[in-house]
N, C-alpha and C positions, 0 to 999 in steps of 0.2 A: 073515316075509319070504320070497318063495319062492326057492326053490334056491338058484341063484349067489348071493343078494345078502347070505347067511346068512353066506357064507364069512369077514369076517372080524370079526364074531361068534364066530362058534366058536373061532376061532383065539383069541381075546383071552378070552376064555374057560377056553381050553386053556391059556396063558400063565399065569394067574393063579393058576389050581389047582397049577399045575408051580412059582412061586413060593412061595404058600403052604405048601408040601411041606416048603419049607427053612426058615420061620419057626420061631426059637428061644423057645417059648412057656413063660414062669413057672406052672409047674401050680397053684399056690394063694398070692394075699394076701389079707390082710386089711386095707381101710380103717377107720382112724375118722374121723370129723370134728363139732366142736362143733356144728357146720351142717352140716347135707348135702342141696345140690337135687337131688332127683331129677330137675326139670322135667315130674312125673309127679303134680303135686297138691303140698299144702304141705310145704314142706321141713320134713325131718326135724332136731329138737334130739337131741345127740349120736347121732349115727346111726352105724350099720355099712355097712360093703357090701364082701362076699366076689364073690371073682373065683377063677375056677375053668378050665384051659384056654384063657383067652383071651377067655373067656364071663361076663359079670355070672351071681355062682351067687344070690344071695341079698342084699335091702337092706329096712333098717327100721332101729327104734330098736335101742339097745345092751341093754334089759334084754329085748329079744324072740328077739336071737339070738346064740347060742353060738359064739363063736370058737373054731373047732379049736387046738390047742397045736402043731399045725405047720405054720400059716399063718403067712408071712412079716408082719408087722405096717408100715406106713405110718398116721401121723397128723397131721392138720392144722386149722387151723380152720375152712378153707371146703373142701367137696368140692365138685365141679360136674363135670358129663359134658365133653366134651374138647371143647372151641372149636371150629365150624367158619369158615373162611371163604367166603364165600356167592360172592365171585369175586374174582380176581387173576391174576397170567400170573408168580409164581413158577416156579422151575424150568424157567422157556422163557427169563425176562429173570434176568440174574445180578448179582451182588454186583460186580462190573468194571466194570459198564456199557460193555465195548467188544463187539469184532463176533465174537466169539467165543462170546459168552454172550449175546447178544440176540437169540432165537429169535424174539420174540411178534407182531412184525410182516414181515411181506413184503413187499416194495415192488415188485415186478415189475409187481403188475395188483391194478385196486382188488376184482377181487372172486373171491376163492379159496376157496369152502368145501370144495373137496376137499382141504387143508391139515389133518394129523390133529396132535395135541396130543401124542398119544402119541408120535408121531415122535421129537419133541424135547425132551420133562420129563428134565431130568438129576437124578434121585433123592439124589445126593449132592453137589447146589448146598448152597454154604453158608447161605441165606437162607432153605432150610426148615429148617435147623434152627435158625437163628434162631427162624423162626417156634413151633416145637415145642416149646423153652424158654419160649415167653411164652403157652404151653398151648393154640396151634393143632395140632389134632391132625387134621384133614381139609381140602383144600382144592380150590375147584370153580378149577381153572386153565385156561389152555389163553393163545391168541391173543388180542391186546390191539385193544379198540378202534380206529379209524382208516383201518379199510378200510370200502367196502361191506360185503364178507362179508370180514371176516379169517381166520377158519381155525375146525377145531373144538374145544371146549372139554372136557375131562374132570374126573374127581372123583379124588382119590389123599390116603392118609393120608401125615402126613409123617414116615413110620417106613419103613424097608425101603432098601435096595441099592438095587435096580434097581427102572424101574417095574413090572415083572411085579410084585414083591414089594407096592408101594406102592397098585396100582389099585383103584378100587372100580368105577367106572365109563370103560368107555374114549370112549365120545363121549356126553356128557352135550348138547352146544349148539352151535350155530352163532353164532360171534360176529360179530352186524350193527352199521352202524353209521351214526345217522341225526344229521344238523345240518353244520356249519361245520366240522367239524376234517377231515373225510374231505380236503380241499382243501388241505390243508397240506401230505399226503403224494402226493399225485397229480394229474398232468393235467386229469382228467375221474376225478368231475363236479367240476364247478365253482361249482352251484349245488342247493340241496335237490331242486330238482324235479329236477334230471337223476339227481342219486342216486338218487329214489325211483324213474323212470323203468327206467336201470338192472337195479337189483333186481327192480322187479314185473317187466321183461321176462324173468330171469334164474326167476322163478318159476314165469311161464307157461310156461316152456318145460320147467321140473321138472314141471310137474303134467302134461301131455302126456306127457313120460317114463312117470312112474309110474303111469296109466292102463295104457301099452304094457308094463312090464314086468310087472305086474299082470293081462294077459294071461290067459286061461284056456289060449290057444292059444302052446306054446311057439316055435312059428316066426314068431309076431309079436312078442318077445319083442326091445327095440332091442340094439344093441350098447353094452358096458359102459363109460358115461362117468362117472366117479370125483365131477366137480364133481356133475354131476344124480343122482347114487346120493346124496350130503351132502344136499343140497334135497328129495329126497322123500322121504325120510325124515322130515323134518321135516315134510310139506306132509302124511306118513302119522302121524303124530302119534309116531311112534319119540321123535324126540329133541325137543330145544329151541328156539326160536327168541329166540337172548339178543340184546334189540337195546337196543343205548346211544341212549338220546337227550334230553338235559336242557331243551331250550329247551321249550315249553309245546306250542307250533304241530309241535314233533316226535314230542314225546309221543302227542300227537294220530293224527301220522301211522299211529304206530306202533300205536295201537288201530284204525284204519282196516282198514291190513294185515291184521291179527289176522282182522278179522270178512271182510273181502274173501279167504284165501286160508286163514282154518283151520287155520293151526296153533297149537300151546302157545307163547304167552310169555309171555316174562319180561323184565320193564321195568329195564331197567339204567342205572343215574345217577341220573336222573330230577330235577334240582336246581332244577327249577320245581315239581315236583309240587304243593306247597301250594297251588298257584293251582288243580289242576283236582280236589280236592279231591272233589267232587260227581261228576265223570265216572268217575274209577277207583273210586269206589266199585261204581257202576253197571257198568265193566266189568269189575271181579274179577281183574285183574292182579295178581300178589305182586311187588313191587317190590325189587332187590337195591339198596338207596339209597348215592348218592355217598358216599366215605370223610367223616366229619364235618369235617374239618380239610382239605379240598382248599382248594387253591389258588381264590381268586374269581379268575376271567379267564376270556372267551369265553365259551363256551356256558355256561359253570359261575359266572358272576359273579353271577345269583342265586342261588347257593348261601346255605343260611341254619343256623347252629347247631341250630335248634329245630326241625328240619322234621322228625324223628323225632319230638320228644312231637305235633306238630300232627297226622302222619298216623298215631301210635295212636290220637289221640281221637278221629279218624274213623274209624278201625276199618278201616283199610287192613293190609291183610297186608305187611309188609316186614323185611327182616334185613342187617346190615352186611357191609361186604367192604372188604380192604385197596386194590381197586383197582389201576393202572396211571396215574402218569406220570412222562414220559421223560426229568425233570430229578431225579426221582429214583433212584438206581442201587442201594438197598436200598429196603424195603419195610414199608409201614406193618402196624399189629398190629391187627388189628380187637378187640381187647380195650380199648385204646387209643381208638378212635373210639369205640366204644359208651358208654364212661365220659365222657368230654364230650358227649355226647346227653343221658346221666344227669344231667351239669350244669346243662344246660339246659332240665331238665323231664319229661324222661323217667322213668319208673316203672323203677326199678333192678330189679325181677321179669321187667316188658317186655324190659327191654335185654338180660339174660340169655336169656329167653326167644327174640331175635332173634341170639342167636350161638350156639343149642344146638337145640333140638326142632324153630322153625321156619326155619333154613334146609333145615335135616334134609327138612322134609314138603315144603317147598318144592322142593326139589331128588331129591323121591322115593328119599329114604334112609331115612328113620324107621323102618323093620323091623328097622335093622343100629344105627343111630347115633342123636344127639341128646335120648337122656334115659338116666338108671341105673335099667334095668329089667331083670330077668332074663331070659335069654337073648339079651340087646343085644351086642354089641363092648364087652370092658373098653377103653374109650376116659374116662381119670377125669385131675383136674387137682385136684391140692392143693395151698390157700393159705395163707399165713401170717395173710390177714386179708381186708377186703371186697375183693371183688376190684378193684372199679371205683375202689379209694383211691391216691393214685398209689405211696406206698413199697411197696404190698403188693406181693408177689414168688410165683409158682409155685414151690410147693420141692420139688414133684415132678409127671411127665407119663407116664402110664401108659398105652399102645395098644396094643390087642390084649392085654392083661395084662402086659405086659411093660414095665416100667419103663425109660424112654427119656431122664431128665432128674432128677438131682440135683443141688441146688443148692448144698448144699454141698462137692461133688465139683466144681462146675464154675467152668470160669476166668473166669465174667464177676459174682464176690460183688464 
């Protein structure tokens, strides 16, 4: 990105290495577990996995590798790499639900993407560490559906003080949002087509931007507007373009957009999906799919139990997420929805597979997080048992190598 637009990049950049600096990192454990997924090919029976500086050193079975005599020891029955969840507005929206802790939406004007996520993630909200005990160990958060563009969305593990310490990615997405609910919180629009009108207008005018600032010639170069810096970025293929839209005809819209304006998205809700089955195949969207347990109303009343096993068998790319809504004032566990997916027909490999490797690749992490492979992030979650069974419990959550969650230490046995 040229010059100016770098600047806060670098900054968020700078901030992260200046947190990392002060991260207290356990130089060497040792995992066992009866099971152990790597999500890197078939799970391993009684398996190891050393962690070394904060870093997977080494994973396979227990008769291939030698546990040092002063490697801290942890065992369990399930190992699995650390939950992500694929989206939420955590740490924007709080455990209160009053105005003091409900970051995620705006109400001034329906369409903010110059609105940063960073601004607002309170790293020490009690609801990620909720989250982090029930072995969410990364989450794609930011601003809640509801607006046109509500604001931008980032990635942050939920370990660390401050978000400096927490971030992995500072603007991962732009959160859009297409159907009937935008009208609940605002004026205008009123009706789909004015929303979409809207937005495509709010786009042409980003891609005009980005041309100009793209400039070879620096005195054509426009002056710095914050909203169209968010939008062409996006329209430059930088960031994401996460747009909610569950009704079928929305859906639609939003693969329209996609091919009319060029940027990456990412299909979020989506609680028709089943019906277009054939199209998203065709257009190669990854789908971040409604919480399994939402509420049926509005746009979301066909929502269906089974629509995770229906769009594996099509072989649609997709991974779960605890979601946003506003009559809830804590927050669902995507380990929790994925296990009633499992209920319902889901492949318990799949389901795991869509809370670890591919929201990872999804969300262009997979170098750092999403499976226990050496030189990954120790990001490890140890169970008492299947994970997807409902007594089973996390009895320990490990990020960065550092042990973040014991349950027998902790007040909620």
């Amino acid at each position: 990105m040229p010059g100016l637009f770098c600047d806060f990049r670098i900054l968020f950049t700078l901030l992260i290495l200046i947190g990392a600096s002060f991260a207290t990192v356990t130089a060497q454990i040792a995992v066992t577990g009866e099971t152990v997924y790597t999500m890197e090919g078939d799970p391993i029976t009684d398996g190891v996995v050393l962690v070394r500086d904060g870093k997977i050193e080494q994973v396979g079975p227990r008769d291939a590798i030698t546990i040092p005599d002063d490697y801290e020891r942890y065992d369990a029955a399930v190992v699995t790499p650390g939950l992500i969840d694929a989206r939420s507005v955590v740490g924007l929206a709080g455990y209160y639900n009053q105005d003091h802790d409900q970051d995620q939406l705006e109400l001034s004007h329906a369409i903010q993407p110059d609105l940063r996520a960073f601004d607002a993630y309170n790293a020490r909200e009690e609801l990620v560490g909720f989250l982090r005990q029930n072995g969410i160990t990364t989450v794609h958060t930011g601003h809640a559906p509801g607006a046109v563009i509500s604001g931008q969305t980032m990635i942050v593990k939920t370990a660390g003080r401050t978000v400096e310490e927490s971030i992995i990615d500072s603007t991962t997405a732009l959160a859009i949002t297409l159907g009937s609910t935008v009208r609940n919180h605002y004026d205008t629009p009123g009706t789909r087509s004015k929303g979409v009108a809207m937005l495509r207008q709010e786009l042409i005018r980003a891609r005009e931007y980005s041309e100009r600032r793209r400039d070879a010639d620096p005195d054509k170069h426009p002056d710095r507007d914050l909203k169209l810096d968010a939008l062409a970025d996006m329209l430059e293929g930088d960031i994401f373009a996460l747009i909610t839209a569950h009704r079928s005809q929305d859906i639609m819209t939003a693969l329209r957009l996609r091919d009319e304006f060029g940027f990456p998205l990412l299909l979020d809700g989506a609680a028709e999906s089943y019906l277009l089955t054939e199209e998203l195949s065709q257009a190669n969207v990854p789908i971040i799919l409604h919480p399994t347990m939402v509420r049926t109303r509005g746009d979301t009343e066909n929502a269906a139990f089974d629509t995770p096993a229906k769009l594996s068998e099509a072989g649609i790319p997709f991974v779960f997420q605890s979601g946003y809504e506003s009559y809830v004032p804590k927050t669902r566990v995507v380990l929790f929805e994925a296990a009633v997916a499992v209920g319902y027909g889901l492949d318990r490999r799949k389901a795991l597979k869509a809370l670890t490797i591919e929201p990872a690749r999804i969300l262009n992490i997979d170098e750092r997080l999403g499976s226990l492979q050496p030189g990954k992030d120790a990001d490890l979650v140890l169970f008492n048992g299947d994970p997807f069974e409902y007594t089973t419990r996390p009895i320990h959550v490990i990020i960065d190598g550092n042990p973040v969650y014991d349950y027998e230490q902790s007040s909620d046995r």
